[in-house]
Each structure stands twice: as structure tokens, then as C-alpha cells.
N, C-alpha and C positions, 0 to 999 in steps of 0.2 A: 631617101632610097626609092629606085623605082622610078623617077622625075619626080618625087614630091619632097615636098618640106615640111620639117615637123617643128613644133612651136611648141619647148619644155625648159621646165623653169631650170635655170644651173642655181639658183641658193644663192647665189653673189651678184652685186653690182659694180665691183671691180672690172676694168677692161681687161686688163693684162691678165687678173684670174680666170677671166670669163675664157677668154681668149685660150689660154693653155687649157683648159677643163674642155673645150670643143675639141682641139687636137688630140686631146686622148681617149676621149668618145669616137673620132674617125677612128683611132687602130683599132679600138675593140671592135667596133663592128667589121673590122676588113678581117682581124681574126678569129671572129665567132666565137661562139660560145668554150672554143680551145684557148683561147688565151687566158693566160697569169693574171693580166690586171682589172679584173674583173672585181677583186677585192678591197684593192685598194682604191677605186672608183666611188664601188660604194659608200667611203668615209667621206668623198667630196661634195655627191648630188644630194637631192630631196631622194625619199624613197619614193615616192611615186614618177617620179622622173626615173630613177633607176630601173625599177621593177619593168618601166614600158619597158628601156631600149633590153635590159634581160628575159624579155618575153619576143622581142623580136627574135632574137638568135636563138632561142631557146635553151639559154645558161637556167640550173639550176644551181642554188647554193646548198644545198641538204647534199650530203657525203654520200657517194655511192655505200649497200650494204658492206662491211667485211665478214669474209667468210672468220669463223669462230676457228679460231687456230690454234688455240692454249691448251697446252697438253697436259697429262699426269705429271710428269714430270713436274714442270712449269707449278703447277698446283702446291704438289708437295715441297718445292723449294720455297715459293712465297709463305706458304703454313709454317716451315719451319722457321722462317726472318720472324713472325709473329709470336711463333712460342719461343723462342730464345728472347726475345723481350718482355714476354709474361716468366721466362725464368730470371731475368736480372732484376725483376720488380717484386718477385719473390710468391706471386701467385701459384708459380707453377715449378717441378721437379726435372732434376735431370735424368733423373728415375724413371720419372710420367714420360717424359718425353722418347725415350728409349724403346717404350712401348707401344708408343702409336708409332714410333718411326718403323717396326717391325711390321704392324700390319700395315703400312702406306707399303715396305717392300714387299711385301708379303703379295698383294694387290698387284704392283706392279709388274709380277712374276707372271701372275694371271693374265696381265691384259699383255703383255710380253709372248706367250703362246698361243696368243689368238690373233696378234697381227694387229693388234689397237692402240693408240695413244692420243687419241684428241679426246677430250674432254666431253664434243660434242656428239662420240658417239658411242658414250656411259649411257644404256638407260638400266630401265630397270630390269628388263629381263638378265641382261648381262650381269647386275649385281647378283641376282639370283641364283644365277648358274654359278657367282663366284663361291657362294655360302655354299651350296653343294658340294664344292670343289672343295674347298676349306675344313668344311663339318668331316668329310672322308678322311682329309689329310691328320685332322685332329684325332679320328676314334682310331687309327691305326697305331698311337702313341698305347704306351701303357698304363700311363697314369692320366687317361684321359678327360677322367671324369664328367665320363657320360655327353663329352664337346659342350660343356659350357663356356669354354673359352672363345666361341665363336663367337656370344653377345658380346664381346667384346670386342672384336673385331669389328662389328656392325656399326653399335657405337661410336668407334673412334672414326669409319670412312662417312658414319651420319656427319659429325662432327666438321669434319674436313671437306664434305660438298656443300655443307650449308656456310662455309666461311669462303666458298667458289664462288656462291652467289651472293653473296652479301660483299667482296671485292668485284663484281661483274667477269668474272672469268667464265663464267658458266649464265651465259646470257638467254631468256628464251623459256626455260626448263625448270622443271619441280627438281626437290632434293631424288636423285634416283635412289636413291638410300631409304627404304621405308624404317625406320624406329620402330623396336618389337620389344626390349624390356630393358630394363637396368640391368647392369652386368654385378654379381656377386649381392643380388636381392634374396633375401629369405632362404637360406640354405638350407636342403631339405636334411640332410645329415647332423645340421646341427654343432654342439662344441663337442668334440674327442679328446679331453684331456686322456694325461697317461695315470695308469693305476699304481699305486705303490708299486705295484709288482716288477711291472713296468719300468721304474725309476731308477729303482734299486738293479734292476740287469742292465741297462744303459750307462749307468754311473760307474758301474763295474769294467765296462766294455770301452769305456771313454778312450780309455789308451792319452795316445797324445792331444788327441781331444778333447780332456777333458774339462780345460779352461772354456771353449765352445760351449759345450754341455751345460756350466753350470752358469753359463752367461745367458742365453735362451731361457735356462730353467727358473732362473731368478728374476729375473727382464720381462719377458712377454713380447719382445719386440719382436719386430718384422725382421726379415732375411736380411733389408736394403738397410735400414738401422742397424739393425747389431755388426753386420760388418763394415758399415763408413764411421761409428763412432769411435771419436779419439780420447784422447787421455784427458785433453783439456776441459772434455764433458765430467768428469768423471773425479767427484771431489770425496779422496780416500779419508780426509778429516772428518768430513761430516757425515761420511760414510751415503752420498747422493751423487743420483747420475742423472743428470738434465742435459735435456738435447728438445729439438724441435723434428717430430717427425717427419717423412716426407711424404705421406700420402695425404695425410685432412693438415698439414704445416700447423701440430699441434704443438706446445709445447708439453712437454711429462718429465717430471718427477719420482723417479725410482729408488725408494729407499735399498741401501745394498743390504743384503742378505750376508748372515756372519760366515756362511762357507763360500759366498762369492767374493767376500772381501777378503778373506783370507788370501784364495788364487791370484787375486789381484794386486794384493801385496807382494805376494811371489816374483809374478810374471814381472812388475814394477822394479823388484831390488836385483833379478836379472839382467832387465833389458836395458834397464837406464833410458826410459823413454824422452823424447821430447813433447811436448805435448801436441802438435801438428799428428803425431805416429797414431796408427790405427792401433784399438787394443788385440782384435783378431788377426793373427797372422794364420797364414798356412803352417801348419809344421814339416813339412815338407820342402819349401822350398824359404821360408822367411819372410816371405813378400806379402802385405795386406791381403788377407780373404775376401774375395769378390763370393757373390750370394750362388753362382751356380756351383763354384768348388765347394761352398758352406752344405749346399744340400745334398754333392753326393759323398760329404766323408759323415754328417749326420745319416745320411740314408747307409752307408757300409756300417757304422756303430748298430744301426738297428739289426743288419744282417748276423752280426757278430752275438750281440744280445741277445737275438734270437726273437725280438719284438718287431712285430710285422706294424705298417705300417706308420711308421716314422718318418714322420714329416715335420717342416719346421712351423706351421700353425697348429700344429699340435701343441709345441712348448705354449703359445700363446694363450691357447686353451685350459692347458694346466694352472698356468700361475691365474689366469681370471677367476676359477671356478674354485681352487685352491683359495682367492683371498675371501669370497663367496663364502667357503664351509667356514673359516674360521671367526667370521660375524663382519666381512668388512662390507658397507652399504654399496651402493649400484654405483653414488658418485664417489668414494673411493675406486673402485675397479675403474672407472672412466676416465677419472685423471690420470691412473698408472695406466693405463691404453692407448690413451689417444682418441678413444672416442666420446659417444655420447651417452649419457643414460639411455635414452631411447635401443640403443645398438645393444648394447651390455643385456638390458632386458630382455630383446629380442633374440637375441643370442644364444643364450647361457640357461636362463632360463627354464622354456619350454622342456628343454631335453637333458636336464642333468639329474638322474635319476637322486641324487646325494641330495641336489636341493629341496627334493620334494618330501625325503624323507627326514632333513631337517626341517621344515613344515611342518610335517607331522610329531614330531617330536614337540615342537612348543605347543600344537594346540591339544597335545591328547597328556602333557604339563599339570600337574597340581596346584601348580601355581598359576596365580591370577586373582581375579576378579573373586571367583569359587572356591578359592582356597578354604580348605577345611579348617575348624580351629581346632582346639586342643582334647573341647570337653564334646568334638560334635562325631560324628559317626561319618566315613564315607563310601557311598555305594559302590560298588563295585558293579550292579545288576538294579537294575528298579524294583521298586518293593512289590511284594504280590499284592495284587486289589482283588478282596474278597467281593462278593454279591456283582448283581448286573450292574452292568452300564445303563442306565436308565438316558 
């Protein structure tokens, strides 16, 4: 180029290769550093041969920047390809999933009124403003309790920008999502079992809910449990209901209670079930009970009853603290729960006034260790001590 000649090795002593490998060295350089065949070039030369004549034209091979274009959208459809294969593997809930799928819409409502969908322009003040946004929409509810439901939300979009960057959709960038606590850690309220009192006006009020009632009240299970279980869990021989939960995918062991088996005998020599068939129906329309119809014909029974706040972690609460009074250990309560010893403790525990007063009952006990005999005398008061204390 220029009138000069350049002296670079082609890799071959072939004529005819040599030969065709210089002709296709003229076109590239006639078409500069624009041409296509700059790639395939490079499988044929030395690289230092290559590299000259690519420094001549000034081809580089390193890819121009792409601007970051993957959206929420985009985000939330790839998350969800990932958790439908953590549910067929059985790790995960279609339950779980239900829930984060709420706040990913939940989110997207948000960045929907501000005119935003790229991923790469989530930071963190925007998250911030979303929790504000969110925390408002929550305390405006009635049962809001105090927006703790927003750690959860947090949670789940922590969750879902840290699986942005770990598939590179979110290139560049920290999680915009700061992690602030576990969601339903250490409740300050504690277990709310129901009181006799309580029991007995609800069981009254049951009406046509009353197989409901004594399913919760016997069970301890969750909302999502007690209305997906079917008959095939549910062995009226042995008088046991085994299922796998869907929140810790525990299995539990429910001995049936003699007035739950009863109902269940009922509802069974009625319905003529198959064992596919849900045991909760609506009574109302016949169709399997989904958990938000469950909570507000339990929440009308409370109305009716005249028992304020009835809620369905109440029944939970009963039957734990219930097996609790009547001498069953921590790892009984945990395998009929689904949780852990640890949970049960922490739990139940601290705030059940009933437990502490059965505490007190065994240690302030005659029996023990100090047990009196027959021919011995027992204090009531310590005996007076005459003269000083020296």
C-alpha cells in the first residue's frame, strides 16, 4: 500500500493456498475495516500477520457496547421459566409462586405509572419510592397489620434482581433492592389460640360450615392445606390425615380427632367421593374451597358468633397450644405442624399465659425430689429461728 511492499508470513507453503489466502487479503483491505470477512481471515493467517494488516484498516474484534435493554417484563418471564422448574422438581410451591408472582405485578403497576421498563433504569431510589408506595397501599387495608406484608414484598423483588444478575440481565449494577429482614420473623403478638369460650360460640355459629370449623380446629393446618387436601390423604381406617405441606414441603401426620372423624364419615357416606375430590367444598356453590372464600365464610362465622377476630392462624394456634396443655412435647407439636422444634418454642411459648401457669403448677408440685413422707412434717412457712444470726 502506498508503493510499498509488505513481507508477512501466510502459515502455508502451498502455492495454490498461498495464492487464494493473498486474494482475499486484496478485498479486505479494498473494503476496510467494513467488511464481513475479516473473521473468517483470521482462521487462515498467523496472528501476528493478522493483527498487522487489522491495524492497518483499523478493524477491531471486541463488539461494540450494547445498550442494556431487558426489561421487567423480560425479567419476570425468565424468573418465572426458573420457578416452574423449581416446582416440577418439587423444591418449590404453586402456592409460593402465586405470591411472588403478585408482587413482580404488584412492581410492575408501579413502574407502569412512572413511565419505566428497562431494568437499567431500577435503582435504588426508585425502589424506595416503591416501598413508600406500597407500605401506604398496605396500611389503607383493614387487616393490615401494621404493613408487615411489605417485607415481604422486599424479599421477593431482593430475590428476583439478584437472579437478574446472576443470568446477566442486569449487567453493571448492585441488587437495587437493599435486604431489611425476614418476612414473618419473631411475631410480636405471639400465638392467639381461641378460648373455650370462644370455641363453643363459633361451633355454634358454624351453620353450614361446620365441617370447615372442625377441620381447622382439629388440623392446625394452613388456609392453602386445608382447602387442596383431598380424600386420598385422608385414611378414615386408621383414623390419619397425611399430606406434605406446601410452605417448609414437610410431611405431617394428623391423628383425626373423634368429632372430626365423625363429620368426615358424614360428608364421605353423602358425597360418595372420589379420591382426586377436595374434602372442603363451598357450600354454597359445591365447587372445591379456594383459601380466600375459606377466610371470609370463617371470618362471617366469627361475625355471627360474635368472636372478634377470627382468623384462620388462630385455628393453628389453638390446636399447637391445645396439644401444649395437655403434656404433648415440642417434637410432637412440630411434626403435627410442619415445623420445627425451634419455631414451636419460639412461638408458643413466650406468650401463652396457660403454659407458664402450667410451669408453675409442676414446680410449686409435692411431688419430686422433696416429696414428704408419711411420718415427716411439711412446711408450709420456714420455721422461726430463735436468737441472732451470729
Amino acid at each position: 500500500m502506498n508503493q510499498r511492499y509488505l513481507r508477512l508470513s501466510l502459515g502455508t507453503r502451498a502455492e495454490n493456498a498461498a495464492t487464494k489466502t493473498v486474494n482475499e487479503i486484496e478485498l479486505v483491505l479494498i473494503d476496510g475495516k467494513e467488511s464481513d470477512r475479516w473473521v473468517a481471515l483470521r482462521r487462515v493467517l498467523p496472528e501476528n500477520t493478522f493483527r498487522f494488516l487489522a491495524w492497518i484498516v483499523g478493524w477491531d474484534d471486541r463488539p461494540a457496547p450494547v445498550e442494556l435493554a431487558a426489561t421487567w417484563a423480560d425479567l419476570v418471564r425468565e424468573y418465572s421459566a426458573q420457578f416452574q422448574r423449581k416446582i416440577l422438581q418439587g423444591d418449590r410451591s404453586d402456592a409460593t409462586w402465586r405470591r411472588y408472582k403478585l408482587s413482580c405485578e404488584t412492581f410492575a403497576e408501579f413502574l407502569a405509572e412512572r413511565g419505566m421498563s428497562k431494568l437499567s433504569d431500577i435503582s435504588r431510589r426508585v425502589v424506595e419510592e416503591f416501598k413508600v408506595h406500597r407500605l401506604a397501599a398496605i396500611l389503607k387495608r383493614k387487616h393490615s397489620c401494621g404493613g408487615s406484608g411489605l417485607h415481604l414484598d422486599v424479599a421477593i423483588l431482593h430475590a428476583v434482581f439478584a437472579f437478574a444478575i446472576d443470568v446477566e440481565l442486569l449487567v453493571g449494577k448492585n441488587n437495587p433492592v437493599r435486604f431489611e429482614k425476614y418476612p414473618g420473623k419473631k411475631s410480636k403478638g405471639g400465638a392467639q389460640p381461641f378460648t373455650y369460650e370462644e370455641l363453643t360460640q363459633l361451633r355454634r355459629a358454624a351453620g353450614q360450615d361446620l365441617l370447615a370449623f372442625l377441620f381447622l380446629r382439629h388440623t392446625g393446618l394452613r388456609g392453602f392445606d386445608a382447602t387442596d387436601t383431598r380424600w386420598s390423604e385422608l385414611d378414615l381406617r386408621d383414623q390419619m390425615l397425611c399430606r406434605v405441606t406446601h410452605k417448609r414441603q414437610k410431611p405431617v401426620w394428623i391423628p383425626l380427632h373423634p368429632e372430626l372423624l365423625f363429620a368426615l364419615e358424614a360428608a364421605c357416606a353423602e358425597r360418595h367421593p372420589l379420591p382426586a375430590d377436595h374434602v372442603l367444598l363451598n357450600p354454597e356453590t359445591g365447587r372445591p374451597m379456594s383459601r380466600p372464600r375459606l377466610y371470609e365464610r370463617i371470618k362471617a362465622m366469627g361475625e355471627r358468633a360474635g368472636v372478634t377476630r377470627t382468623r384462620l392462624r388462630r385455628f393453628r394456634d389453638t390446636l399447637a397450644v391445645d396439644m401444649l396443655l395437655k403434656g404433648a412435647s415440642l417434637y410432637d407439636v412440630a411434626k403435627t405442624s410442619g415445623n420445627t422444634i425451634a419455631v414451636v418454642e419460639e412461638h408458643y411459648a413466650p406468650y401463652v399465659k396457660e403454659l407458664r401457669e402450667r410451669t408453675r403448677r409442676i414446680i410449686e408440685s409435692t411431688e419430686g425430689i422433696e416429696k414428704p413422707a408419711a411420718d415427716c412434717t411439711f412446711f408450709a412457712h420456714p420455721p422461726e429461728i430463735k436468737g441472732k444470726v451470729q
